[in-house]
mmCIF file of the N, C-alpha and C atoms, coordinates in Angstrom:
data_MODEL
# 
_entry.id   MODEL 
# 
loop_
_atom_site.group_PDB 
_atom_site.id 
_atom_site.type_symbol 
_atom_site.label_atom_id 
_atom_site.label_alt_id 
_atom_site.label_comp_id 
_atom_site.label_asym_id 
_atom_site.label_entity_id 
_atom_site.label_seq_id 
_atom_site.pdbx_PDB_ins_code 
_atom_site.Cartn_x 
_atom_site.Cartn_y 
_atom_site.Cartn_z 
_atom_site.occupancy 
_atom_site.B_iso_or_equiv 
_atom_site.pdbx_formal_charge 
_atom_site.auth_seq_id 
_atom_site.auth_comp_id 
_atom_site.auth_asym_id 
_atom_site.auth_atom_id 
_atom_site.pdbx_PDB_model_num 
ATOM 1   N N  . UNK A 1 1  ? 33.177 68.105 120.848 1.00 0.00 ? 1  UNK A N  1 
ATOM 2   C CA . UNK A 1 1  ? 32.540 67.533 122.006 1.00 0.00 ? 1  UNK A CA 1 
ATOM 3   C C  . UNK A 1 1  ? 32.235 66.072 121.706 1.00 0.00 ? 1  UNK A C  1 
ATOM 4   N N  . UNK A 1 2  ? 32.839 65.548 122.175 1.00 0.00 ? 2  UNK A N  1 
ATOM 5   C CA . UNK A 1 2  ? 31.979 63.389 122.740 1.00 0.00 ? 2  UNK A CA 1 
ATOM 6   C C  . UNK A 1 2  ? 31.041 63.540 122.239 1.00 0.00 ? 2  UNK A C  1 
ATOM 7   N N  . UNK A 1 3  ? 30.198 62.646 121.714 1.00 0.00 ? 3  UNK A N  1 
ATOM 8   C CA . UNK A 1 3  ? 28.822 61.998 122.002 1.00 0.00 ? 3  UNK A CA 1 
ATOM 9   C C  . UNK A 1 3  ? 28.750 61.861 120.714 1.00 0.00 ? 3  UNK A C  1 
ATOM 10  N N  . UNK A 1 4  ? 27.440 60.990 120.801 1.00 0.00 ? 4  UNK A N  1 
ATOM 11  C CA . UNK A 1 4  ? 26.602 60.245 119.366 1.00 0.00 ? 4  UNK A CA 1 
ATOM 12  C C  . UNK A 1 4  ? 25.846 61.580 118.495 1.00 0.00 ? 4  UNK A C  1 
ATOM 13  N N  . UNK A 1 5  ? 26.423 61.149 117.295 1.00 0.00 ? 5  UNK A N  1 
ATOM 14  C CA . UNK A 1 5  ? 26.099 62.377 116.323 1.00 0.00 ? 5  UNK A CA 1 
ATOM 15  C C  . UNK A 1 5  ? 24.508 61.917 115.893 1.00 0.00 ? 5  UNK A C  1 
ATOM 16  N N  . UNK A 1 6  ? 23.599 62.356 115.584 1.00 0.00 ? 6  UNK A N  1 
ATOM 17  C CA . UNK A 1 6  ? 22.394 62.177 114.474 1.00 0.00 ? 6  UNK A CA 1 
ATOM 18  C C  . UNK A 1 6  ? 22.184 62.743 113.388 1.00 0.00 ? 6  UNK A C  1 
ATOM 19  N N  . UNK A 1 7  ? 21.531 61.854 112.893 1.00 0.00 ? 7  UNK A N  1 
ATOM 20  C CA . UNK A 1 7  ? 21.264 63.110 111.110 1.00 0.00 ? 7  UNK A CA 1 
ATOM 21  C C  . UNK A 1 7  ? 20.698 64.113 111.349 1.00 0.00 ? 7  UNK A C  1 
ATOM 22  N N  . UNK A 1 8  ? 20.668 65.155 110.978 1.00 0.00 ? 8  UNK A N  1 
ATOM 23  C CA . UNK A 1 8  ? 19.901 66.265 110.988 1.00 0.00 ? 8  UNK A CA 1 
ATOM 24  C C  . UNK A 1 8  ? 19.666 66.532 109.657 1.00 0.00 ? 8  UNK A C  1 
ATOM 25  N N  . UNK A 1 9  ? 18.061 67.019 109.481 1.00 0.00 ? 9  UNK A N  1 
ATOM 26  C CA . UNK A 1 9  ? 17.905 67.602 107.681 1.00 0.00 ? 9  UNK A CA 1 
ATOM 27  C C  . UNK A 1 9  ? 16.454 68.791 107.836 1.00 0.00 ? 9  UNK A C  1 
ATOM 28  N N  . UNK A 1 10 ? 17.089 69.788 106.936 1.00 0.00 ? 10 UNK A N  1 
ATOM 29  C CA . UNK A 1 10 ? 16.367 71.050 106.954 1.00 0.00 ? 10 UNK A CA 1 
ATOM 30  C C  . UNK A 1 10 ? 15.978 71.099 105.950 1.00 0.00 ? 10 UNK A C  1 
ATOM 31  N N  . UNK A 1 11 ? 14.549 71.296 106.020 1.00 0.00 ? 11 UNK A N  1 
ATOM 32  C CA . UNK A 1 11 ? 13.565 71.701 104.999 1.00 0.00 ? 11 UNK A CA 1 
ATOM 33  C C  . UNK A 1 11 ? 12.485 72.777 105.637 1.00 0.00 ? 11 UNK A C  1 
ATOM 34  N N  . UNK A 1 12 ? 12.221 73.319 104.348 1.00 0.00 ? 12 UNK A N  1 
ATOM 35  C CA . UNK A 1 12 ? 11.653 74.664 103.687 1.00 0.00 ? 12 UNK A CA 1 
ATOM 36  C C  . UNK A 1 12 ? 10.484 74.428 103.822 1.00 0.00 ? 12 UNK A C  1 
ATOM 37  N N  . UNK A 1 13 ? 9.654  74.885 104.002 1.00 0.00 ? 13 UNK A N  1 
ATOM 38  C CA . UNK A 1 13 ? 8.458  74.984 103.597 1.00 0.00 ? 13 UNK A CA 1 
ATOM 39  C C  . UNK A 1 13 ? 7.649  76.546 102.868 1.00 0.00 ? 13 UNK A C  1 
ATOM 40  N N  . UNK A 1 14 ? 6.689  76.736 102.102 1.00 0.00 ? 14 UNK A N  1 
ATOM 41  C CA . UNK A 1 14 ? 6.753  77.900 101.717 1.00 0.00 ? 14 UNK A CA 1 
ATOM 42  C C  . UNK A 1 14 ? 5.981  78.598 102.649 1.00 0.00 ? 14 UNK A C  1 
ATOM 43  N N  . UNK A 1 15 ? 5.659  79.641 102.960 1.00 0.00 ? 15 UNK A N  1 
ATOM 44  C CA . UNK A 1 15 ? 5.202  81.061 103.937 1.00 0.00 ? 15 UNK A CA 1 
ATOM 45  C C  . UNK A 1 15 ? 4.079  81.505 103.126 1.00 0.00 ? 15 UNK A C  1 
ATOM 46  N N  . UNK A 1 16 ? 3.172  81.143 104.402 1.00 0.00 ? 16 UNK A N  1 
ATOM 47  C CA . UNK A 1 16 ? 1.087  81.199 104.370 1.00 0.00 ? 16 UNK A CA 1 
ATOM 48  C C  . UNK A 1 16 ? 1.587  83.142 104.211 1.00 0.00 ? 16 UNK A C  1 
ATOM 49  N N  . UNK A 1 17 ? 0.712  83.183 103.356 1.00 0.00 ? 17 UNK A N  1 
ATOM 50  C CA . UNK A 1 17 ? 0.227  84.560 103.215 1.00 0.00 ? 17 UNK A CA 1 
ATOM 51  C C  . UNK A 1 17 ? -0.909 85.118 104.656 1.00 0.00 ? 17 UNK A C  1 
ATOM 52  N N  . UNK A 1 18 ? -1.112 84.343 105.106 1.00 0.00 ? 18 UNK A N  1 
ATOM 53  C CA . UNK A 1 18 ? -2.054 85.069 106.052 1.00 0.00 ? 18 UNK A CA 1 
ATOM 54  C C  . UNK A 1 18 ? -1.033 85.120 107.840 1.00 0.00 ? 18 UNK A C  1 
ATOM 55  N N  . UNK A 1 19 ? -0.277 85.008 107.445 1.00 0.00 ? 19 UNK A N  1 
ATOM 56  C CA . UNK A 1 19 ? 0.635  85.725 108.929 1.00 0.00 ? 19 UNK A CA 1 
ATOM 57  C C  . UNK A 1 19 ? 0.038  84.387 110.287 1.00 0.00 ? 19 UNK A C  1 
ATOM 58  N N  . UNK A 1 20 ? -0.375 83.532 109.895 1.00 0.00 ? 20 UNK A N  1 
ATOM 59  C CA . UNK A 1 20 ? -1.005 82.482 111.346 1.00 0.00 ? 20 UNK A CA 1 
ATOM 60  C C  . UNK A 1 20 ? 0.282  81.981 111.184 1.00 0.00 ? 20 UNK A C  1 
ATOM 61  N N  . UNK A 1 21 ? 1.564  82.458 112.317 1.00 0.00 ? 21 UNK A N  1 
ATOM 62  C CA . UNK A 1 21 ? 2.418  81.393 112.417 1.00 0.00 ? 21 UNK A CA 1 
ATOM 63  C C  . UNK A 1 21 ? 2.140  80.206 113.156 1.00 0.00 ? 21 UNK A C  1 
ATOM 64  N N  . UNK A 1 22 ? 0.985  80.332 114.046 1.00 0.00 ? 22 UNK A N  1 
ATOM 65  C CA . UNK A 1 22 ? 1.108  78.818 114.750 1.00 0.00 ? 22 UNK A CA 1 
ATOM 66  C C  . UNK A 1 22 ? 0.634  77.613 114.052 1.00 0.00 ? 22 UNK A C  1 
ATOM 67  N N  . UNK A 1 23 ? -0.457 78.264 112.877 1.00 0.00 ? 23 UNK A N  1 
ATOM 68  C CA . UNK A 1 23 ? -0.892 77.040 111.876 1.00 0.00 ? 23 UNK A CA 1 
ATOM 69  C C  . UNK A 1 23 ? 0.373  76.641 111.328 1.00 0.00 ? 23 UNK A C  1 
ATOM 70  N N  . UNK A 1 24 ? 1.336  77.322 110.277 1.00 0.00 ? 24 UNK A N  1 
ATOM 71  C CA . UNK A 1 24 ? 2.563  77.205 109.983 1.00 0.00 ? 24 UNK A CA 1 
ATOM 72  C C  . UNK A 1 24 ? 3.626  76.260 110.845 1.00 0.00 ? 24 UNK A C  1 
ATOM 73  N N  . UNK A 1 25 ? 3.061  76.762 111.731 1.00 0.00 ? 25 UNK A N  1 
ATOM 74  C CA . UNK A 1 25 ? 3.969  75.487 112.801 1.00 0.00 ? 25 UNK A CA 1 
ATOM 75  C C  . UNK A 1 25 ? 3.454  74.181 112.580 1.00 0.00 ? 25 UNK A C  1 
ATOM 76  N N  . UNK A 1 26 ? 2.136  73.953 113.017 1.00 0.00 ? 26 UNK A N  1 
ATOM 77  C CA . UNK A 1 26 ? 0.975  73.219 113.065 1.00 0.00 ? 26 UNK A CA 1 
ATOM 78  C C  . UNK A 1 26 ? 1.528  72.056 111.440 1.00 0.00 ? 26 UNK A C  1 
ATOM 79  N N  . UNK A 1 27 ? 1.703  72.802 110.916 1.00 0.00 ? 27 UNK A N  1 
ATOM 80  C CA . UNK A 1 27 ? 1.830  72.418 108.942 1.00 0.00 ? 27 UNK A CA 1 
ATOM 81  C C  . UNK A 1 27 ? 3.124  71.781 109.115 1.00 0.00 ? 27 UNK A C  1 
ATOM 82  N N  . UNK A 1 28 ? 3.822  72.548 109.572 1.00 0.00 ? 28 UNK A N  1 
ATOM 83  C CA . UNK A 1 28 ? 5.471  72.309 109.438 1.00 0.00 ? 28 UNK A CA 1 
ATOM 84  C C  . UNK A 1 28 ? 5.637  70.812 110.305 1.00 0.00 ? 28 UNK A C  1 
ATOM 85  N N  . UNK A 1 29 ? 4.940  70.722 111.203 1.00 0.00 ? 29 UNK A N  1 
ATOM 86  C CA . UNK A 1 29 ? 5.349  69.514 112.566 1.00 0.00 ? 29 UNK A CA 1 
ATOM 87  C C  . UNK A 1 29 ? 4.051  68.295 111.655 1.00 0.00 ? 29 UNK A C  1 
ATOM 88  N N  . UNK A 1 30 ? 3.371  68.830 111.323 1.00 0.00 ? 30 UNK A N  1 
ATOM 89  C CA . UNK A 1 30 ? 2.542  67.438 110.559 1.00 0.00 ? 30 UNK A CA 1 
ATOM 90  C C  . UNK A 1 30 ? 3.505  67.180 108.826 1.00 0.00 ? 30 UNK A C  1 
ATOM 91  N N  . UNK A 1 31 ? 3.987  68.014 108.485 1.00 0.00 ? 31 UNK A N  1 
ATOM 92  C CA . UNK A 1 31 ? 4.708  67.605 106.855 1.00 0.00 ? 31 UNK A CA 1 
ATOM 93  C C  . UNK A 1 31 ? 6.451  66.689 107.699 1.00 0.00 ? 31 UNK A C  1 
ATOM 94  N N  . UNK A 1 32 ? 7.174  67.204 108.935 1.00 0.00 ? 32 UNK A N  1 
ATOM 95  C CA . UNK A 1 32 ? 7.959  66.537 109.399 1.00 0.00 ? 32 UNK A CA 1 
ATOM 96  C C  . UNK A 1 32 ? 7.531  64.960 109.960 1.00 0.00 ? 32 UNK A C  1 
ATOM 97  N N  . UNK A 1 33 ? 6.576  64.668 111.071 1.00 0.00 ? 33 UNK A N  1 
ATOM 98  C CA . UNK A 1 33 ? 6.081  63.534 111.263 1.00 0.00 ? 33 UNK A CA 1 
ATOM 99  C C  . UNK A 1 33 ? 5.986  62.643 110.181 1.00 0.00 ? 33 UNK A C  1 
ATOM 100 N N  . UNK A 1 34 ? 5.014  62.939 109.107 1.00 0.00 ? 34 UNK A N  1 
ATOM 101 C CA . UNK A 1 34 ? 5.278  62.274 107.642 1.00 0.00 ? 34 UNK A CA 1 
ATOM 102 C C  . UNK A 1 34 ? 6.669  61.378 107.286 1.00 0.00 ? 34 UNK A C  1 
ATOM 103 N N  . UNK A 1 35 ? 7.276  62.377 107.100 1.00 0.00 ? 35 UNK A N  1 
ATOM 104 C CA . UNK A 1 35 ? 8.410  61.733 106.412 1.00 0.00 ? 35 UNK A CA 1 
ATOM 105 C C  . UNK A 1 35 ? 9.348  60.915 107.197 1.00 0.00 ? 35 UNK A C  1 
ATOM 106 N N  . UNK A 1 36 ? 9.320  61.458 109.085 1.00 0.00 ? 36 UNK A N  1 
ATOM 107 C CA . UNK A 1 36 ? 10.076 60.148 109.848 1.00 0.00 ? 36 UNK A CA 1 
ATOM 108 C C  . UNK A 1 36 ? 8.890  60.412 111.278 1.00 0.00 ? 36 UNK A C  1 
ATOM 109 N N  . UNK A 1 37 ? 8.405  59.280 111.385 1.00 0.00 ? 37 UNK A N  1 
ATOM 110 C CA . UNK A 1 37 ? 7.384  59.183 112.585 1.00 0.00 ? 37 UNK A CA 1 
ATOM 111 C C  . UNK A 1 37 ? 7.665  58.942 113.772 1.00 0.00 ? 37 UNK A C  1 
ATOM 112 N N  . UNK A 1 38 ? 8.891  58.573 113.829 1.00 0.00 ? 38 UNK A N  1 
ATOM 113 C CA . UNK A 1 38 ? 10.082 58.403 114.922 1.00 0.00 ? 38 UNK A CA 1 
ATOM 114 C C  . UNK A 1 38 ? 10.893 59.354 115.511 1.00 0.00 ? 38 UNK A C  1 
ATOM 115 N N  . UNK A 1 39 ? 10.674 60.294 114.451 1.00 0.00 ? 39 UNK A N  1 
ATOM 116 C CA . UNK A 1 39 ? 11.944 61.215 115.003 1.00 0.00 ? 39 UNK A CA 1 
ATOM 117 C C  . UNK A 1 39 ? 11.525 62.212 115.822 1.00 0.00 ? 39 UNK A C  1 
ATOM 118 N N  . UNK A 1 40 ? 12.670 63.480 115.966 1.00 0.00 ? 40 UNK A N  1 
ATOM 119 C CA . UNK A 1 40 ? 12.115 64.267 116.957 1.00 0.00 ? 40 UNK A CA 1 
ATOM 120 C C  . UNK A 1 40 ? 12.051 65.749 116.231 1.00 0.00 ? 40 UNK A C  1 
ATOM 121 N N  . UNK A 1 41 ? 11.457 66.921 116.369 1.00 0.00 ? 41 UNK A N  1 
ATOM 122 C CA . UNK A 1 41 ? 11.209 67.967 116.072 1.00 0.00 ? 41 UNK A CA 1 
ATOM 123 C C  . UNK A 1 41 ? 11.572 68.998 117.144 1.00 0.00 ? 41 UNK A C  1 
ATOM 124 N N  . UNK A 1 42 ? 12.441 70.411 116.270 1.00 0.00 ? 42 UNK A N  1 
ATOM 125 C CA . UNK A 1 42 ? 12.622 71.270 117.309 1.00 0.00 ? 42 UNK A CA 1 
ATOM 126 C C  . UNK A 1 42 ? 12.153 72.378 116.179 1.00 0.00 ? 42 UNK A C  1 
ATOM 127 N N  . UNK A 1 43 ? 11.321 73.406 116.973 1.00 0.00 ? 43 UNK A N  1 
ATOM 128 C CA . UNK A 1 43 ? 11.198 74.917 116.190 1.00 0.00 ? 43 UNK A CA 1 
ATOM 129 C C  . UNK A 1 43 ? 11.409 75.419 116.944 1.00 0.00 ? 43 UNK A C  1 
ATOM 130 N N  . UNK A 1 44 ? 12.410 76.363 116.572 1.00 0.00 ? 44 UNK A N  1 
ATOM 131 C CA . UNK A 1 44 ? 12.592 78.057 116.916 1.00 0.00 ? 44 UNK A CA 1 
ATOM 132 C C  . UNK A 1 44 ? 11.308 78.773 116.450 1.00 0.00 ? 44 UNK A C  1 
ATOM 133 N N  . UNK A 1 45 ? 11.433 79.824 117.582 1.00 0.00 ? 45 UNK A N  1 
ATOM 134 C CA . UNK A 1 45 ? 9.935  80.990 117.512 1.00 0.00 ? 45 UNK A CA 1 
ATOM 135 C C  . UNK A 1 45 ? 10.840 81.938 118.012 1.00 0.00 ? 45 UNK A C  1 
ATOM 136 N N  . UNK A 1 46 ? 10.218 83.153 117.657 1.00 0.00 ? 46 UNK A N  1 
ATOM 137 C CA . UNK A 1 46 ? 10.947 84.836 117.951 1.00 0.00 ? 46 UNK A CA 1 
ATOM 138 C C  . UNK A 1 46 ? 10.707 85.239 119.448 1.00 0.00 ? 46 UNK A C  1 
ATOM 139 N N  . UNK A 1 47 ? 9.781  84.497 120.140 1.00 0.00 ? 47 UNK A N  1 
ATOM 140 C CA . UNK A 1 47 ? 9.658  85.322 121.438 1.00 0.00 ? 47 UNK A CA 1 
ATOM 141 C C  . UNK A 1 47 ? 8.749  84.045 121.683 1.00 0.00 ? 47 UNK A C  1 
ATOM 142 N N  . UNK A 1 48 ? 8.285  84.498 123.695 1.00 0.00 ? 48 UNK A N  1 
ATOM 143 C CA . UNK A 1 48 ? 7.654  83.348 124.290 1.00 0.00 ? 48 UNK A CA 1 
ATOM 144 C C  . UNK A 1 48 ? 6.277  83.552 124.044 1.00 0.00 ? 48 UNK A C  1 
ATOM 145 N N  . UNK A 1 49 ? 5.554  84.343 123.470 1.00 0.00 ? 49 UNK A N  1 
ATOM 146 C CA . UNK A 1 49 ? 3.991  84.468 123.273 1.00 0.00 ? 49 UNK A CA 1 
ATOM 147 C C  . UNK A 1 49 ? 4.038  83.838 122.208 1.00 0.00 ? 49 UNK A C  1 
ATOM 148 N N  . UNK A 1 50 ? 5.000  83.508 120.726 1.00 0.00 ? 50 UNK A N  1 
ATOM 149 C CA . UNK A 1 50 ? 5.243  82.880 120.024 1.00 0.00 ? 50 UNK A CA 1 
ATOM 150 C C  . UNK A 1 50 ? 5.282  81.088 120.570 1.00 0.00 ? 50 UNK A C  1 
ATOM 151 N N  . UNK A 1 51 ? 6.058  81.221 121.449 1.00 0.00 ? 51 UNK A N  1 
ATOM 152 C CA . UNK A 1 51 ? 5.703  79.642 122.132 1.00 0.00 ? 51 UNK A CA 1 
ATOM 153 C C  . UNK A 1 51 ? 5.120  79.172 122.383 1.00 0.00 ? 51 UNK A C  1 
ATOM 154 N N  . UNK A 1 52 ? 4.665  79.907 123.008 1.00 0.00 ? 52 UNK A N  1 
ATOM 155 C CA . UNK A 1 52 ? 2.914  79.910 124.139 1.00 0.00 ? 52 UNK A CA 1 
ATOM 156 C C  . UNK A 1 52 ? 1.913  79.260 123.073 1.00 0.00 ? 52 UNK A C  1 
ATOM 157 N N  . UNK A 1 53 ? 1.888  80.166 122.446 1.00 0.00 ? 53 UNK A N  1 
ATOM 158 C CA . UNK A 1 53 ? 0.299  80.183 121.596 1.00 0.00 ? 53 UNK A CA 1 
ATOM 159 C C  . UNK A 1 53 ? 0.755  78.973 120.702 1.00 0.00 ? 53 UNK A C  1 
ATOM 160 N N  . UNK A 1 54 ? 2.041  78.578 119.889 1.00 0.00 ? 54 UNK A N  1 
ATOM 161 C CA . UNK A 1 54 ? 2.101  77.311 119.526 1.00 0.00 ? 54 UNK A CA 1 
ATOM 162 C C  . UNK A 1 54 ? 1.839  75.891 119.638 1.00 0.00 ? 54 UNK A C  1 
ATOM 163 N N  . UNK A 1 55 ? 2.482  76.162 121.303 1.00 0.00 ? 55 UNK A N  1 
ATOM 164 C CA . UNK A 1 55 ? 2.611  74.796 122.139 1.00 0.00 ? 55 UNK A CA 1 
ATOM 165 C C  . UNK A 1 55 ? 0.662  74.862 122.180 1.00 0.00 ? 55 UNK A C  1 
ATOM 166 N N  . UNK A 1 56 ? -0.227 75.794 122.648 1.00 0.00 ? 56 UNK A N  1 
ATOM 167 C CA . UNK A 1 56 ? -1.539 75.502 122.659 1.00 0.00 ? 56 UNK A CA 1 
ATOM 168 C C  . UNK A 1 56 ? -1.930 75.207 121.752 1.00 0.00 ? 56 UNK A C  1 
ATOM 169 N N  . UNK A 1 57 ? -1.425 75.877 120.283 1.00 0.00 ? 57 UNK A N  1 
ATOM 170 C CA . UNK A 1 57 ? -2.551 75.438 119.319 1.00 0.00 ? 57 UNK A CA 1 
ATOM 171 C C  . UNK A 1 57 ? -2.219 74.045 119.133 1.00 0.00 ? 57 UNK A C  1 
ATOM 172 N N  . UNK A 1 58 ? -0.693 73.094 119.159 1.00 0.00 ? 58 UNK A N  1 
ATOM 173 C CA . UNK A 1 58 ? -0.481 71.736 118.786 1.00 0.00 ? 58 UNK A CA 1 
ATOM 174 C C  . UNK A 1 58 ? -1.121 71.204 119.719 1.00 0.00 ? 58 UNK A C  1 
ATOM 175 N N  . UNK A 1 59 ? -1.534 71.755 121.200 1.00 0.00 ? 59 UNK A N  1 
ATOM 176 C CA . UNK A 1 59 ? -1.926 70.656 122.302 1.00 0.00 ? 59 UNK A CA 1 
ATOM 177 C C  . UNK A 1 59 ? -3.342 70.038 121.693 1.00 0.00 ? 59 UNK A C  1 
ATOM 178 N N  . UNK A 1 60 ? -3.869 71.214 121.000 1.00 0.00 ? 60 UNK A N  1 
ATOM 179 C CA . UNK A 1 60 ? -5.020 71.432 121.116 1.00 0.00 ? 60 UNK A CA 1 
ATOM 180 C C  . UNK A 1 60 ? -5.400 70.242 119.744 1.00 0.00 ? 60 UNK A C  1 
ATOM 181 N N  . UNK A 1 61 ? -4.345 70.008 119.126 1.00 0.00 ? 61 UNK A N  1 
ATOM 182 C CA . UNK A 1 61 ? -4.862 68.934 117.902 1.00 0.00 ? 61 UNK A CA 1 
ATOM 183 C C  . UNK A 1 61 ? -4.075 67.855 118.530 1.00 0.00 ? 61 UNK A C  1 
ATOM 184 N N  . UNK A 1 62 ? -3.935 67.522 119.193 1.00 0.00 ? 62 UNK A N  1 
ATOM 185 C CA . UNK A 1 62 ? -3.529 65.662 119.646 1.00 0.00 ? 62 UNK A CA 1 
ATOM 186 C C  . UNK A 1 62 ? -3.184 64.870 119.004 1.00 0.00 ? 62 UNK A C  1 
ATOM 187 N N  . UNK A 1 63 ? -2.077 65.435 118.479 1.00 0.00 ? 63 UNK A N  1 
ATOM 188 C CA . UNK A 1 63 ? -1.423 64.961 117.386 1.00 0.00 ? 63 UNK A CA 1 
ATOM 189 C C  . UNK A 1 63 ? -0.848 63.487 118.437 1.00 0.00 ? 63 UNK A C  1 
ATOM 190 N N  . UNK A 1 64 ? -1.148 62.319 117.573 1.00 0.00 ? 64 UNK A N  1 
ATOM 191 C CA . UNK A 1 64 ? -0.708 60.635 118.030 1.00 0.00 ? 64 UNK A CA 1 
ATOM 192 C C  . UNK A 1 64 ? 0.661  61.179 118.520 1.00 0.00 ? 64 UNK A C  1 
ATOM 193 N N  . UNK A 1 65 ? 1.408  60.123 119.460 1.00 0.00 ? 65 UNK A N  1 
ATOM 194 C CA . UNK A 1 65 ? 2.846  60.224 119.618 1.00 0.00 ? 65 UNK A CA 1 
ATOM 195 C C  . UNK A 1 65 ? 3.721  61.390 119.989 1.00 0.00 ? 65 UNK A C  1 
ATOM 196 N N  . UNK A 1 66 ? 2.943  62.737 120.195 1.00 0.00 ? 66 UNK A N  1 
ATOM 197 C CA . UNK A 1 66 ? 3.450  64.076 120.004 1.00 0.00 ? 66 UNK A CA 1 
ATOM 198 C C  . UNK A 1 66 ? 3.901  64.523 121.421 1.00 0.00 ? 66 UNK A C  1 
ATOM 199 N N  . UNK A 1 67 ? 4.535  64.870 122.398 1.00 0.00 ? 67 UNK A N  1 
ATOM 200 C CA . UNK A 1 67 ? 4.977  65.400 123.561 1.00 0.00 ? 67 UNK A CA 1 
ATOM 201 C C  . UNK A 1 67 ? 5.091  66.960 123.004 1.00 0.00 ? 67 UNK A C  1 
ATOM 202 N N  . UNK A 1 68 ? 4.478  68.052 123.535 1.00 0.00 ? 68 UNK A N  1 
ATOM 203 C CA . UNK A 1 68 ? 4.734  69.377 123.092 1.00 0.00 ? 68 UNK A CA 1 
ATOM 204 C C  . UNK A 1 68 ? 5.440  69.905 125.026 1.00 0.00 ? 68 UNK A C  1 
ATOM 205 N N  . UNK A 1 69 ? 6.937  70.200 124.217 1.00 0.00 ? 69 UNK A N  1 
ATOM 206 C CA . UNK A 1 69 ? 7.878  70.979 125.588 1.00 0.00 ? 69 UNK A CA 1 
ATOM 207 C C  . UNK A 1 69 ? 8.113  72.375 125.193 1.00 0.00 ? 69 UNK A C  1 
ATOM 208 N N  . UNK A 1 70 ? 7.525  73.234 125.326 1.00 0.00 ? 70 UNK A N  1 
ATOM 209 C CA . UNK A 1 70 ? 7.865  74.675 125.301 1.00 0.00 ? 70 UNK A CA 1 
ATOM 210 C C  . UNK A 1 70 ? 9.353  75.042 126.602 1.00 0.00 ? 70 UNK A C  1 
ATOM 211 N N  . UNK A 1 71 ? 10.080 75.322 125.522 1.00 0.00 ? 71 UNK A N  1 
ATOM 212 C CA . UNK A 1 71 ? 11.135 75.913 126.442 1.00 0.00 ? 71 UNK A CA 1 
ATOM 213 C C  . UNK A 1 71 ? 11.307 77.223 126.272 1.00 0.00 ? 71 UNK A C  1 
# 
């Protein structure tokens, strides 16, 4: 397909023993910002209550610069 390629780079992070995936998210989208403050962030989640409750808990810290789009 056409179009302008971008870098893409995947990193790990290790897995909270206490099962809060939205903090995990929360962790994951503040350790990405870090390293490029420009760029953009996508997470996959298993289902939409998984979304839901994400997209609230990031709204809910106002993170500078941050647009949260639950699709």
């Amino acid at each position: 397909v056409p179009g302008t390629l971008y870098p893409v780079e995947d990193c790990y992070l290790d897995e909270l023993d206490d099962g809060d995936l939205s903090g995990s998210v929360a962790d994951a989208v503040k350790f990405a910002g870090e390293l490029d403050p420009e760029g953009d962030i996508l997470v996959f989640l298993p289902g939409e209550r998984e979304i839901r409750e994400a997209a609230e808990f990031l709204t809910g810290r106002r993170l500078p610069g941050t647009e949260i789009l639950p699709l």
